[in-house]
C-alpha positions in Angstrom: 114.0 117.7 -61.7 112.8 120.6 -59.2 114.7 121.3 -56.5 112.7 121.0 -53.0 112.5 122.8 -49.9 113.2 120.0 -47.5 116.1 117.0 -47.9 114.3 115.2 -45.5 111.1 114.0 -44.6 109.0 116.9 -42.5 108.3 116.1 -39.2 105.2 117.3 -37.1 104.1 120.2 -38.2 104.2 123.0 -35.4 101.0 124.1 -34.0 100.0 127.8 -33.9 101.4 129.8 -30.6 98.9 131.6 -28.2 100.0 134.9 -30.1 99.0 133.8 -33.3 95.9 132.6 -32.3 95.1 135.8 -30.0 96.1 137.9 -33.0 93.4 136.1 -35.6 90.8 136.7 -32.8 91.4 140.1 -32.5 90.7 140.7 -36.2 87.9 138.8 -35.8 86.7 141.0 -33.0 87.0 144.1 -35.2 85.3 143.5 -37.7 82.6 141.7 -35.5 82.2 145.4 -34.4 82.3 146.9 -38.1 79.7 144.6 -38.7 77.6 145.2 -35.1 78.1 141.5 -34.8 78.0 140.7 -30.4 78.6 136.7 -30.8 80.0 134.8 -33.8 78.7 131.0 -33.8 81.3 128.8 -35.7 80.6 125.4 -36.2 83.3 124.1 -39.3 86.4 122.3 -38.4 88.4 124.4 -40.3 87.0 128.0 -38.2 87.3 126.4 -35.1 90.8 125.1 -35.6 91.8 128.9 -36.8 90.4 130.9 -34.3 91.1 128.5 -31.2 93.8 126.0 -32.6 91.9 123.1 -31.2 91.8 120.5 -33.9 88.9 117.7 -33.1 85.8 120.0 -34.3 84.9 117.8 -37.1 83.1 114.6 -35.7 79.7 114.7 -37.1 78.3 112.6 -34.1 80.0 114.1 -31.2 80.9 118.0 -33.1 82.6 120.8 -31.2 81.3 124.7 -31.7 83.3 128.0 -30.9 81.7 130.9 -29.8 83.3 134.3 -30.1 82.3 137.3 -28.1 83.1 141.0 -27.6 85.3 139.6 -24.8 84.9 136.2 -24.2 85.7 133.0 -25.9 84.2 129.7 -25.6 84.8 126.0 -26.8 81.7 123.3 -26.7 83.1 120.0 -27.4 82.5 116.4 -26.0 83.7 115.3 -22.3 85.5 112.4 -23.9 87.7 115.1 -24.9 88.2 116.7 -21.5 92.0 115.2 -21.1 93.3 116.7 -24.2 91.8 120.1 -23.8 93.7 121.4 -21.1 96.9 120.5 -22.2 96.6 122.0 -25.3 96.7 125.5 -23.1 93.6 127.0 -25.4 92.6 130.5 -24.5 88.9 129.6 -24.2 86.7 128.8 -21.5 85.7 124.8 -22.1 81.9 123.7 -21.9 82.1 120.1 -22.3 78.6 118.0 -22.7 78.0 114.3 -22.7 76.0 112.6 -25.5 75.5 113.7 -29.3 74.1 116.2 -31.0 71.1 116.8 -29.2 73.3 117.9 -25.7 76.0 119.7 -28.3 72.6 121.9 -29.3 71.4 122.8 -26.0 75.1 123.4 -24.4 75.9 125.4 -27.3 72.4 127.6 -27.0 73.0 127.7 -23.1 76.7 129.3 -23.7 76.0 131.7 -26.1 72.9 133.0 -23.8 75.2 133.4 -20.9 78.1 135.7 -23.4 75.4 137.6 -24.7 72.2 137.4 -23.4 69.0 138.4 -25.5 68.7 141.2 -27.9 71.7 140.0 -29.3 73.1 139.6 -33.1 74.5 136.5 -34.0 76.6 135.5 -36.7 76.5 132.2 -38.2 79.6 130.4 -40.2 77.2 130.4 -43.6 77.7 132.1 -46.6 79.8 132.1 -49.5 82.2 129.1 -49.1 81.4 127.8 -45.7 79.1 125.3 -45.4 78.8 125.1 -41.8 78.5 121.9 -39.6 75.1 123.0 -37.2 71.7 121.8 -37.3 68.0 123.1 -37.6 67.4 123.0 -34.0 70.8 125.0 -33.6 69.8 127.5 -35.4 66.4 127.9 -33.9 67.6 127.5 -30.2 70.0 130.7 -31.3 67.1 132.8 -33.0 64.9 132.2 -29.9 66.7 135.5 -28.0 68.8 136.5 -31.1 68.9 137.9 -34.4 70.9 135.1 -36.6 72.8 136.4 -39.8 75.5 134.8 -41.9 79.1 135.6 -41.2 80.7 134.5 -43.9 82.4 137.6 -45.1 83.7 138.8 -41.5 85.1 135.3 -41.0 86.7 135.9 -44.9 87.9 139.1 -43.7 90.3 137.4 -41.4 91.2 134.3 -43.1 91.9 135.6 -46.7 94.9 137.1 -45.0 98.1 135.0 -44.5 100.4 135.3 -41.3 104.3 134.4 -42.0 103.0 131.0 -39.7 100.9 130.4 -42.2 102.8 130.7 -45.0 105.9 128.6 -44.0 103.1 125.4 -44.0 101.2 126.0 -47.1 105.0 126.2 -48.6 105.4 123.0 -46.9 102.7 121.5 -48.4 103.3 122.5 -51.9 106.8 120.9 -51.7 105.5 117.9 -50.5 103.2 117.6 -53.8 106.2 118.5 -55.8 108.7 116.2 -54.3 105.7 113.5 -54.7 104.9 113.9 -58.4 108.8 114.1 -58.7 109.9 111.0 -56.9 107.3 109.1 -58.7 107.7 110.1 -62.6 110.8 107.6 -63.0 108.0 104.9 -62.0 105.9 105.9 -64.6 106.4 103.7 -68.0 103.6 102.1 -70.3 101.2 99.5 -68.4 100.8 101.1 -65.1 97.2 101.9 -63.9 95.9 105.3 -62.9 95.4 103.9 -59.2 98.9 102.2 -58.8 100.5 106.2 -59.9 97.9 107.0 -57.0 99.1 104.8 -54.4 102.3 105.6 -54.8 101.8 109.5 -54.7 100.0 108.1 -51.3 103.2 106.7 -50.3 105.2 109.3 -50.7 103.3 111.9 -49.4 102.5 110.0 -46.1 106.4 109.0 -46.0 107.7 112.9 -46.2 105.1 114.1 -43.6 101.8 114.9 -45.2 99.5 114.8 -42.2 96.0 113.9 -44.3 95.0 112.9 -47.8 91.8 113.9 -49.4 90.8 111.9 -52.7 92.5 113.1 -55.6 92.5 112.4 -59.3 95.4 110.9 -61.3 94.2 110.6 -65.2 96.0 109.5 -68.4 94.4 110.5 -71.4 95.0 112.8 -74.6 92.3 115.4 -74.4 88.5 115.5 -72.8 89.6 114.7 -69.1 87.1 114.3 -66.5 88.8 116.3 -63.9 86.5 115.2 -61.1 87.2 110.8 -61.7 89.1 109.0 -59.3 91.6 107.0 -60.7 91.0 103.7 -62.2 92.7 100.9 -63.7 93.1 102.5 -66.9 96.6 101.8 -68.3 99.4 104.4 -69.2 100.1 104.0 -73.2 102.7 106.1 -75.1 101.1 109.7 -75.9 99.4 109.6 -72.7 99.4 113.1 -70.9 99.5 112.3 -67.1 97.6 114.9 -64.9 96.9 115.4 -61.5 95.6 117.7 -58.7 97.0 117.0 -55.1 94.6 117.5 -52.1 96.8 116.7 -49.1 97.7 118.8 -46.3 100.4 119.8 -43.6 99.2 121.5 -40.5 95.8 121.4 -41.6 96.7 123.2 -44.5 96.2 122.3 -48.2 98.1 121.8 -51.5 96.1 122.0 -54.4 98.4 121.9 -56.7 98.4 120.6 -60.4 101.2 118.6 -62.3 101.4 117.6 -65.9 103.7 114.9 -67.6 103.5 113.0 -71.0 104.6 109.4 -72.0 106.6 109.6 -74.5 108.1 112.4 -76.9 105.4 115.4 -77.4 104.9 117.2 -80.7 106.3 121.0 -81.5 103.1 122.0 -81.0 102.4 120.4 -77.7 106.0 121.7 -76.5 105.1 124.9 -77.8 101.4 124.8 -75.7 103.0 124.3 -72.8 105.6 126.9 -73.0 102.5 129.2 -73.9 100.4 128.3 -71.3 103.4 128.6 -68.5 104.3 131.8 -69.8 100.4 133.4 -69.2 100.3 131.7 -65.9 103.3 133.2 -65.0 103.1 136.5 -66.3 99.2 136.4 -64.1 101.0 135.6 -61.2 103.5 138.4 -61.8 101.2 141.1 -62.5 98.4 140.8 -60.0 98.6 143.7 -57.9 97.0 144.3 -54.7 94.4 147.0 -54.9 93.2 145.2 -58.0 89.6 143.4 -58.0 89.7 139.6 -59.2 87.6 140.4 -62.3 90.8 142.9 -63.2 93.4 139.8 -62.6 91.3 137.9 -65.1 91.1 140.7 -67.7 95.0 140.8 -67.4 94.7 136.6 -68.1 92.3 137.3 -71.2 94.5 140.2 -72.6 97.8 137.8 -72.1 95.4 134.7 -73.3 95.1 136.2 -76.1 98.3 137.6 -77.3 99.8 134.4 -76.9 97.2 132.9 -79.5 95.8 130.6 -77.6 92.3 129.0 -77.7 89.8 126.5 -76.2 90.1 127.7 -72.6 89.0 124.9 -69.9 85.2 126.8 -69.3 85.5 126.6 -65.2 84.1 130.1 -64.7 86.8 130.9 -62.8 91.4 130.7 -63.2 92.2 130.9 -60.0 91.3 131.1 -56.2 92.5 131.5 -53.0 93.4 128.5 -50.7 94.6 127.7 -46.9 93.3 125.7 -44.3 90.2 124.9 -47.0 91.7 123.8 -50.1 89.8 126.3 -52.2 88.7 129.7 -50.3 87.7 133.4 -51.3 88.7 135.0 -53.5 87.5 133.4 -57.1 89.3 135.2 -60.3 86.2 135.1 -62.3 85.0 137.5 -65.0 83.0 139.7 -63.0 84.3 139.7 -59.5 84.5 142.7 -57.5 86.4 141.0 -54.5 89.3 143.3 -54.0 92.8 141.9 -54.1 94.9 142.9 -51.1 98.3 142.0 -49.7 98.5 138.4 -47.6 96.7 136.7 -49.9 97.4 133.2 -50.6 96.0 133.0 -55.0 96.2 129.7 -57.4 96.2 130.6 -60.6 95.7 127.7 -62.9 94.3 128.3 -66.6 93.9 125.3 -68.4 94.3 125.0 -72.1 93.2 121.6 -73.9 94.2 120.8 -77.6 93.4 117.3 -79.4 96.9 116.2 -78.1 96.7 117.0 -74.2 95.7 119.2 -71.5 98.3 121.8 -70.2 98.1 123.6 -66.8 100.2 124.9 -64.3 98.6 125.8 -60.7 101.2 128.5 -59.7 100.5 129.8 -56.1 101.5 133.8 -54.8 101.3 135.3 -51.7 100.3 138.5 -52.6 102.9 141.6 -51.7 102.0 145.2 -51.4 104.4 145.8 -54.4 106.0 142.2 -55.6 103.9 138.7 -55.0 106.3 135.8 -53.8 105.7 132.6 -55.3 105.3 129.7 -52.7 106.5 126.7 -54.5 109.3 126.2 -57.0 108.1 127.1 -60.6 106.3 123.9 -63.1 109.2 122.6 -64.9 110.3 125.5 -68.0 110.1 122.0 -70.3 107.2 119.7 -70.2 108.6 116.7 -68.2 108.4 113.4 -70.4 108.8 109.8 -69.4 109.3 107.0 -70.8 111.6 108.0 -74.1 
């Protein structure tokens, strides 16, 4: 059984201090100016809460928008919000609007106007991973007086670098998925239904202090798992492999992380699959360097791959990624990427091997140090963990 950060259940997670917040939009600010950017537009839930620490961006009806200037910040967000703003102590000036959408589009065109006036280059939350929250009519409001360009590698810039705030709740989070899976393997026995395992990981998560729950998958099988199925009320039976990927967060920020188990006694050759695949995962973990690119960290995984004799790699495109507030973010270790690897980093690495027995994967996580990476949870188990024998 692993050993866990926390005895107890977590309690509220702590919110990000004025100085943290102040420090992320400073970065921001530089390379707004590397990049001749005067306003940046950012309209995901995730951007907003990063840059201004308020957390109710995401209603689709009634959304909120953060603008960022060369000096100035400011928050668009609904009136019926108005009583929680100001205690919150946010270091942004509040535009509030009544109504929907329509009203969030003009106060949002009639702010940035006012921080920049025209002539002005605008940069948009699109682009590689961000899929934005705005609206056609945004976007053309914006353009009327402004250049509009993506901004999704200045915002990238920023958030692809961990602050020790940071890292203390991802760390939280990935205990919480382990103390889950671990708490609930001495339930596991033949009979039990993909979606009562899920429930109870549910539970357990809620009960130690997970703070949301995105849909994740729990699947019994022996080989050919459809990764992306919810659970159903398939039934554990002896041989089983039991796998699943947690999506759950504390403080807003994710887990992501993979555990493996198998009813029932495993072959030599399955013990000796997992000990192969743990080992590459590992070793990856251990020799990404910063300075690196990502398509270098996956030649290391091919080379290691490889030596070890293994075969059949899950064909994802990609072993690994970077994760935080958005349970997948930049950088991707793909094949060919160029994205350079640099210390702060938060990286999953998580090869997948499948055999006619079972599927074997460990989703390791680093923080990436200017000479030694840290890993942020306690290691997958060294022996495949078995129930029900």
């Amino acid at each position: 059984m692993n050993s866990h950060l926390n005895a107890e259940a977590y309690g509220p997670a702590p919110k990000a201090s004025t100085a943290e917040i102040a420090g992320r939009v400073r970065r921001l600010r530089l390379e707004m100016e590397q990049a001749s950017v005067d306003l940046m537009v950012l309209t995901s839930k995730a951007n907003i809460q990063y840059f201004s620490g308020w957390p109710n961006g995401g209603d689709r009806t009634r959304p909120s928008l953060l603008l960022v200037g060369r000096s100035g910040v400011g928050l668009v967000a609904p009136r019926m919000y108005e009583s929680l703003i100001e205690p919150m102590g946010l270091q942004c000036d509040a535009h509030l609007y009544s109504g929907f959408v329509p009203q969030w589009t003009e106060m949002a065109v009639a702010t940035s106007q006012s921080m920049v006036g025209n002539a002005a280059k605008i940069g948009l939350d699109y682009g590689q991973d961000h899929a934005g929250a705005g609206s056609l009519p945004l976007i053309d409001g914006l353009s009327r007086n402004a250049d509009v360009v993506e901004a999704g590698n200045i915002i990238w810039n920023v958030r692809v670098i961990k602050s020790d705030f940071e890292l203390r709740l991802i760390r939280a989070s990935l205990d919480l998925a382990n103390r889950a899976f671990d708490n609930v393997l001495p339930l596991l026995k033949p009979g039990v239904t993909e979606l009562s395992v899920y429930q109870e990981l549910q539970f357990d998560l809620i009960r130690n202090g997970a703070d949301k729950i995105e849909p994740f998958p729990v699947i019994f099988g022996r080989n050919a798992f459809a990764y992306g199925r919810r659970p159903t009320d398939r039934r554990l039976e002896i041989g089983d492999y039991i796998w699943t990927d947690f999506y759950h967060s504390y403080g807003g920020y994710g887990a992501d992380r993979n555990r493996t188990a198998r009813m029932g006694a495993p072959s030599a050759a399955e013990r000796d699959a997992y000990t192969a695949v743990r080992h590459v995962t590992h070793e990856v973990c251990r020799g990404i360097r910063a300075g690196s690119t990502c398509g270098d960290a996956y030649a290391l995984f091919e080379t290691l791959w490889k030596s070890a004799g293994l075969t059949k790699l899950f064909g994802a495109g990609r072993i690994g990624h970077g994760g935080g507030l958005d349970f997948t973010e930049p950088p991707s270790i793909a094949p060919t990427s160029a994205e350079v690897i640099k210390p702060g980093m938060v990286l999953h690495v998580e090869p997948k091997l499948e055999t006619d027995h079972g599927v074997f994967q460990f989703e390791e996580v680093i923080c990436v140090g200017a000479d030694q990476n840290q890993f942020l949870s306690v290691l997958s188990p060294a022996e495949l963990p078995v129930v029900g024998s």
